[in-house]
MARGU-57901 format. One line per field, with one value per residue (C-alpha): x, y, z; residue in one letter. Coordinates in nm, 2 decimals. Layout:
u c(X, ...)
v c(Y, ...)
w c(Z, ...)
rest c(A, ...)
//
This chain:
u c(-3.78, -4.14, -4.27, -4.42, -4.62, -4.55, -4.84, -4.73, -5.01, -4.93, -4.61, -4.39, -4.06, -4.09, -3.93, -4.28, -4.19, -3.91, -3.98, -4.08, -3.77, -3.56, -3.71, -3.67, -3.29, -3.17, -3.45, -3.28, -3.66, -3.87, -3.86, -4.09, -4.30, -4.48, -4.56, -4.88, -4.93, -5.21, -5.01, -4.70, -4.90, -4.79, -4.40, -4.11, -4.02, -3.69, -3.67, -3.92, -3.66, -3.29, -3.37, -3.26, -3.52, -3.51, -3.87, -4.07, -4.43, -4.59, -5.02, -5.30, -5.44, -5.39, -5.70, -5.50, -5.22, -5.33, -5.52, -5.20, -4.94, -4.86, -4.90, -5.04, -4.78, -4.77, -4.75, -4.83, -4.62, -4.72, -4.47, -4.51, -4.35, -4.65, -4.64, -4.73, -4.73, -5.11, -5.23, -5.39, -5.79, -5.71, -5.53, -5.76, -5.99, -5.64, -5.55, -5.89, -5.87, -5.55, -5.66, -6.00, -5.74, -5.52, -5.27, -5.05, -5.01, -4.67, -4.67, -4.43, -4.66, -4.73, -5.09, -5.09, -5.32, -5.33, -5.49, -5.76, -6.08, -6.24, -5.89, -5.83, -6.14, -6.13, -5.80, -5.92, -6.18, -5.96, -5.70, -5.37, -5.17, -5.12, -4.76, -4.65, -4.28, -4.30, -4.41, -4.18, -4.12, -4.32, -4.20, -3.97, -3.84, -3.69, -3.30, -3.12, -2.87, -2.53, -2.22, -2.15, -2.09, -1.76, -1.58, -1.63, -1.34, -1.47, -1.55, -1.84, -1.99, -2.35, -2.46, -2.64, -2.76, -2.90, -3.27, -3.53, -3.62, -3.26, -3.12, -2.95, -3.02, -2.92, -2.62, -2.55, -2.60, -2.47, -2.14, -2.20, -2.16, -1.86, -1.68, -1.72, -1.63, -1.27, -1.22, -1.34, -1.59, -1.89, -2.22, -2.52, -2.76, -3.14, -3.26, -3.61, -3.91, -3.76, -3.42, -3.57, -3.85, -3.51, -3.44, -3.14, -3.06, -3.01, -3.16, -3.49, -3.76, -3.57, -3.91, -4.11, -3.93, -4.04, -3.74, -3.66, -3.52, -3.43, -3.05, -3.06, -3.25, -3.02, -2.68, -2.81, -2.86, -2.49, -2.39, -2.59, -2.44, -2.11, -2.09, -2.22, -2.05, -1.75, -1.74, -1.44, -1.67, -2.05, -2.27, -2.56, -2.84, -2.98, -3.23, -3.41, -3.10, -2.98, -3.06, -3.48, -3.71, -3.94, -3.73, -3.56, -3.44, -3.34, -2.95, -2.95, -3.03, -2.77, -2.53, -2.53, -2.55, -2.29, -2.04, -1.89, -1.54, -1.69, -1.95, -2.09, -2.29, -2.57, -2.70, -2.93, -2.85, -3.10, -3.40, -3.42, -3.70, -3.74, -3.92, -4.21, -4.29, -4.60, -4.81, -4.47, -4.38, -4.12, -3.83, -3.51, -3.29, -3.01, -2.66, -2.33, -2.16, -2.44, -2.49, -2.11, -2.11, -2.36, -2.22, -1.87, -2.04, -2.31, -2.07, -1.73, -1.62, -1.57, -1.73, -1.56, -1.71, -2.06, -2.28, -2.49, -2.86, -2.90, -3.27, -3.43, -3.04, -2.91, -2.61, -2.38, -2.48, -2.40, -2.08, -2.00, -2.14, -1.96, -1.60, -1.73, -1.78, -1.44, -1.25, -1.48, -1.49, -1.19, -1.39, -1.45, -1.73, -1.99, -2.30, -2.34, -2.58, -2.42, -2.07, -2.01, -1.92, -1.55, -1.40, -1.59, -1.46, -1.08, -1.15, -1.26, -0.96, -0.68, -0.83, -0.86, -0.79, -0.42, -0.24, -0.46)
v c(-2.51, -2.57, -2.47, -2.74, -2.82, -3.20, -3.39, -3.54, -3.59, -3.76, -3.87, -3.54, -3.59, -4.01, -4.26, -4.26, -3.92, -4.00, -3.87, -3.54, -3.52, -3.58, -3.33, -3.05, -3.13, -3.18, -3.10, -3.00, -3.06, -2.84, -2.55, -2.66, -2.40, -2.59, -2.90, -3.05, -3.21, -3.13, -3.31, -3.02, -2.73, -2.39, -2.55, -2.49, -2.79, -2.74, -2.73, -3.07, -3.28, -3.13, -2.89, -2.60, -2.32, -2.34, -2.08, -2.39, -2.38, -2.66, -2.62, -2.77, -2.87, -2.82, -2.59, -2.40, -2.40, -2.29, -2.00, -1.89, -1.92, -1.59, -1.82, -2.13, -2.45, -2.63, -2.91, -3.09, -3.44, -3.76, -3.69, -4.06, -4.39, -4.65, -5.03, -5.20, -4.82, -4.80, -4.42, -4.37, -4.34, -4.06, -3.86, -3.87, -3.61, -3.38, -3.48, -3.39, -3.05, -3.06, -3.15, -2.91, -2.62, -2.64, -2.79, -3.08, -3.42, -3.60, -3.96, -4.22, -4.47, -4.81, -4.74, -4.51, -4.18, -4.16, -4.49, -4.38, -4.29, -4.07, -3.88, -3.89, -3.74, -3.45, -3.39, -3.35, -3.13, -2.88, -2.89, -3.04, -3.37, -3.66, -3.76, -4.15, -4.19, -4.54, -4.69, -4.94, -4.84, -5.11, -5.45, -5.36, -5.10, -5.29, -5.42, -5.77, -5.78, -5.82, -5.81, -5.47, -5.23, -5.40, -5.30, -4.95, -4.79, -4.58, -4.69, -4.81, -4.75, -4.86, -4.66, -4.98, -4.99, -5.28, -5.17, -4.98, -4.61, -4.57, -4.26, -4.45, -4.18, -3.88, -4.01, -4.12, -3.76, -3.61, -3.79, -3.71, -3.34, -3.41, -3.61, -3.31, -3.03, -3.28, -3.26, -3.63, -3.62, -3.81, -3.91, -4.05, -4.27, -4.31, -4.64, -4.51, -4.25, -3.98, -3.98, -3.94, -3.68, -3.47, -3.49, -3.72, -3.76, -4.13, -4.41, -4.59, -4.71, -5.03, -5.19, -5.09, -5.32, -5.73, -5.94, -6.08, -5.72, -5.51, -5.60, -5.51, -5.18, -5.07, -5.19, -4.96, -4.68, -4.69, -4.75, -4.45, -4.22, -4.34, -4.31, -3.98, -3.82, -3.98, -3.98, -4.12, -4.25, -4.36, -4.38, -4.55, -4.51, -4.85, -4.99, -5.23, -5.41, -5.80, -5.94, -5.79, -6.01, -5.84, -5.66, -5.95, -5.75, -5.42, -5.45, -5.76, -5.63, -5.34, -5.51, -5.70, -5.43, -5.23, -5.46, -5.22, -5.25, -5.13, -5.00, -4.76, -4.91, -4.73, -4.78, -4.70, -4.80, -4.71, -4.83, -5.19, -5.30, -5.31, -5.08, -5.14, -5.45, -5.34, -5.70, -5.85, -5.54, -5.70, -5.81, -5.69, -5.47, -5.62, -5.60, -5.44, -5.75, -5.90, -5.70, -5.70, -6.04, -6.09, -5.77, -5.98, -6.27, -6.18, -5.83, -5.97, -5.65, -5.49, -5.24, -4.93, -4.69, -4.68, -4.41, -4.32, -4.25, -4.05, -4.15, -4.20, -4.10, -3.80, -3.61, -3.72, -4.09, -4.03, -3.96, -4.23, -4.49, -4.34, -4.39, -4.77, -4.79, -4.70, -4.90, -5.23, -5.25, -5.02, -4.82, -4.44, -4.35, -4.02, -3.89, -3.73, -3.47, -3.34, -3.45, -3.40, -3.69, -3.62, -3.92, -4.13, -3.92, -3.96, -4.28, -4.31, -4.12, -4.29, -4.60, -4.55, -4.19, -4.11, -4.13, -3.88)
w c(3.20, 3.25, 3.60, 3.78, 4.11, 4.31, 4.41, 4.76, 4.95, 5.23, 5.15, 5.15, 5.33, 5.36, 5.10, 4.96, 4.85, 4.69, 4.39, 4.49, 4.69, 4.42, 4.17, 4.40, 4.51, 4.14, 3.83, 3.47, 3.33, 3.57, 3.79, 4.04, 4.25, 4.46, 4.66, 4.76, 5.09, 5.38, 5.62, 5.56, 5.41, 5.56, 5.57, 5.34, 5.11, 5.18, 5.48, 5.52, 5.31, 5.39, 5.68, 5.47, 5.29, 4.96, 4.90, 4.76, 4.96, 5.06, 4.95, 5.16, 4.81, 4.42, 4.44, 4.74, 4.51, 4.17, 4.38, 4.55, 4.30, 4.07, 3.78, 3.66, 3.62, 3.31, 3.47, 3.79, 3.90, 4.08, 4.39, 4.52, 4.50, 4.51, 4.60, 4.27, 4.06, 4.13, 4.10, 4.50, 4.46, 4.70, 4.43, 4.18, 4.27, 4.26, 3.95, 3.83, 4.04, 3.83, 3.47, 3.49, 3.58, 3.29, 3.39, 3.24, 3.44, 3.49, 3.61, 3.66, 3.81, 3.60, 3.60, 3.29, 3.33, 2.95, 2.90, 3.22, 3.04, 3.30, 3.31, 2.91, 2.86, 3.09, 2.97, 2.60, 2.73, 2.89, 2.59, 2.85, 2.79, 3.03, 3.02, 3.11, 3.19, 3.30, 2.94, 2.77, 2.43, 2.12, 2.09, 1.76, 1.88, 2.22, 2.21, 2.27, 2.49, 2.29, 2.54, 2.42, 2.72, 2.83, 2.54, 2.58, 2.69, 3.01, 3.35, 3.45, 3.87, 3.97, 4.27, 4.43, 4.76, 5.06, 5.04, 4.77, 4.81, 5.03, 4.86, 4.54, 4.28, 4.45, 4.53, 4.15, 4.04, 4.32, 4.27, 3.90, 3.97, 4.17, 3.93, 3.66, 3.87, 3.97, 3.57, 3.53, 3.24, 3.36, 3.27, 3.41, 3.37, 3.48, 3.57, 3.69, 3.65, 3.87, 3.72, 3.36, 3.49, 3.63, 3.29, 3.26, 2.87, 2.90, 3.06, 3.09, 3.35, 3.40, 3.60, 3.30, 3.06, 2.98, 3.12, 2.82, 2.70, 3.04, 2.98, 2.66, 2.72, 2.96, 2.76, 2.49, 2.70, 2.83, 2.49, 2.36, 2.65, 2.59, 2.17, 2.25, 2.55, 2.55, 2.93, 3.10, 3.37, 3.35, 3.65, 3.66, 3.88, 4.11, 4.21, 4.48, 4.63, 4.50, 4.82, 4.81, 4.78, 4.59, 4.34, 4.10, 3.82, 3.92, 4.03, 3.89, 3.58, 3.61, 3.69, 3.35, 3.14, 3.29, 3.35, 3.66, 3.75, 4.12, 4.30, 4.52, 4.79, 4.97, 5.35, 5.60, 5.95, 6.10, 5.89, 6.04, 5.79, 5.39, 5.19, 4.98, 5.16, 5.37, 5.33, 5.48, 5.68, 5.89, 5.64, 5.74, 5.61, 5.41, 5.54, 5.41, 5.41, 5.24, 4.95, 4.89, 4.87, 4.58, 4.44, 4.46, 4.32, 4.03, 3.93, 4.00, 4.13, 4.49, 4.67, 4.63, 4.92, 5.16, 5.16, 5.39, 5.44, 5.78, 5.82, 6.15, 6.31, 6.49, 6.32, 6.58, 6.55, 6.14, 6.23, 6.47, 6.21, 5.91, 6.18, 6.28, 5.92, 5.79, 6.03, 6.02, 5.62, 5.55, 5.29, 5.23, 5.40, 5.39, 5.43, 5.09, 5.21, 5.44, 5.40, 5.00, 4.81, 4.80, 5.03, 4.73, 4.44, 4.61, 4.60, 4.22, 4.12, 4.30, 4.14, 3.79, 3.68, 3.91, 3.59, 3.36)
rest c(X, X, X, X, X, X, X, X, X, X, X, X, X, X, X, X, X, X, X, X, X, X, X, X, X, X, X, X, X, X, X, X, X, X, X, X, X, X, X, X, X, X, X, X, X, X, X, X, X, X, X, X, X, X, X, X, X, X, X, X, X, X, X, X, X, X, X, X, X, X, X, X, X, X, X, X, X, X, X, X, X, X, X, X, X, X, X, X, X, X, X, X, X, X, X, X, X, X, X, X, X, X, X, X, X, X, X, X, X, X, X, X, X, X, X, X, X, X, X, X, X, X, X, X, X, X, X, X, X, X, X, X, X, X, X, X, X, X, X, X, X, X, X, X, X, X, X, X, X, X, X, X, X, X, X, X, X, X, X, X, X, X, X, X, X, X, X, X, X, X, X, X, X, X, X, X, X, X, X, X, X, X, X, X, X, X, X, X, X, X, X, X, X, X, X, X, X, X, X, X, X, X, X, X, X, X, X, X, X, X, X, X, X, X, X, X, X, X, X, X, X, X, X, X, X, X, X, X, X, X, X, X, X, X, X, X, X, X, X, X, X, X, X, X, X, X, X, X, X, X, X, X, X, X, X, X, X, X, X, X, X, X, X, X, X, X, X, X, X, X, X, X, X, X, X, X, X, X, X, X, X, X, X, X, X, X, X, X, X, X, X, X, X, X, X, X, X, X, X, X, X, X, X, X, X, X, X, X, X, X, X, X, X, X, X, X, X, X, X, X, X, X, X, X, X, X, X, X, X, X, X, X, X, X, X, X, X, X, X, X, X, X, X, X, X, X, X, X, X, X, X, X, X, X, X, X)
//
């Protein structure tokens, strides 16, 4: 693995930070040593995100950090999920601080770092690389969609969700690991930068790709991940929600391509407003009922559990929502966290796998 520092300024432990969060729960890619955020310096990352130390420091700066560390990471990350992809003019002095001390720059944002001429040329002057996840691959090499995926003989579950930046991924590979370890052979796959900087072996940055061939991308993907796994069960990673009004291809799109047979639906009650909206910062939140409904009527298929982001709630108000839950919609119901995914997995077995 290649060691790794986060760049989080700001953001650390808020869906911004998504990202960051998500490479320090679950990385097969990096070992990552180190976060950088003023606003938690001094704190353990681990403790920030999940409340539990996991040794990860949190620096006041990269200079703070490349000072401290026992060694120099090959690489440092963009931590952060921005509005529109743009790279914050407040992190470009750290990614210079960055680039000038030797290290190599990971980025998932649509603005490319490579294609940045001030940044491109310091990097070829201090010998490191700047890495772009987000880029769609050339025109030739992009795929049609060809109604391919529901003639594979595995089952297919979205993990989608009723807002963006709600928890959707980590609860895809989360549930992953569960399925495994219950003797399920499962695979996943990425739908966005942080799944493939984890170091997912299929997928693509579904937001990256012209609409004319994000289907297609995607089918290929599951396609690719089922000829060569042979999973019983693919999950795929969401994103947005069908009913935001900003994101239009996202679980639209995945839905197509995967042609589920069900889904896992994602929910935080008690975020009252959408994310990534902050020029129209009062949108609700969409609803369970909602999001089942055009699940039901774009996928075909049902709802087969909720899971539950505990933001902005007390543990004991988790566990009366996941009860309220379970007998209002008569769904499985967990907090995957802190709970395990196991109501979910029951679920998934009893369903389609009983008789294996």
């Amino acid at each position: 693995m290649d060691t790794a520092i986060i760049l989080c300024e700001g953001g650390f432990g808020t869906p911004a930070g998504k990202t960051a969060a998500g490479l320090i729960r679950h990385s097969l890619r990096f070992k990552i040593v180190g976060i950088v955020d003023s606003t938690q310096a001094g704190k353990d990352a681990g403790e920030v995100i999940d409340g539990k130390r996991n040794e990860i420091p949190v620096f006041s700066s990269v200079r703070d950090a490349l000072s401290k560390l026992p060694e120099k990471p090959e690489f440092m990350i963009i931590g952060i999920a921005t509005i529109g992809g743009m790279l914050p003019e407040e992190f470009r002095q750290p990614v210079k601080d960055a680039i000038e001390g030797g290290v190599n720059m990971m980025s998932g944002l649509h603005e490319w770092l490579a294609d940045d001429e001030e940044l491109s040329t310091l990097a070829a002057k201090s010998g490191v690389t700047l890495h772009d996840i987000r880029r769609e691959p050339p025109l030739k090499k992009l795929h049609k969609y060809k109604d391919l995926v529901r003639k594979l003989n595995c089952v297919r579950i979205p993990v989608l969700g009723t807002d963006a930046a709600i928890g959707k991924r980590t609860t895809a590979i989360t549930l992953t690991k569960a399925m495994n370890d219950r003797g399920i052979k499962t695979t996943f796959v990425a739908t966005g930068q942080t799944g493939l900087m984890q170091g997912s072996k299929y997928g693509i940055p579904l937001d990256a790709i012209r609409g004319d061939y994000v289907v297609g991308e995607l089918e290929h993907a599951i396609v690719t991940a089922y000829e060569e796994e042979k999973p019983q069960l693919i999950i795929i990673e969401g994103q947005g929600a069908m009913s935001h009004p900003a994101y239009v291809t996202g679980s639209r799109a995945i839905i197509s391509a995967s042609q589920p047979q069900t889904v896992v639906l994602q929910h935080a009650p008690g975020r009252r407003f959408r994310s990534y909206t902050d020029d129209v910062p009062h949108l609700p939140i969409g609803t369970i009922e909602q999001e089942s409904e055009l699940i039901r009527v774009f996928g075909g298929c049902d709802v087969i559990g909720i899971t539950i982001n505990p933001e902005s709630l007390e543990r004991e108000d988790v566990v009366r929502v996941i009860a309220e839950y379970e007998q209002k919609y008569g769904l499985p119901t967990c907090d995957v966290l802190a709970d395990g995914p196991g109501k979910i997995v029951d679920a998934i077995v009893k369903r389609f796998f009983s008789e294996e």
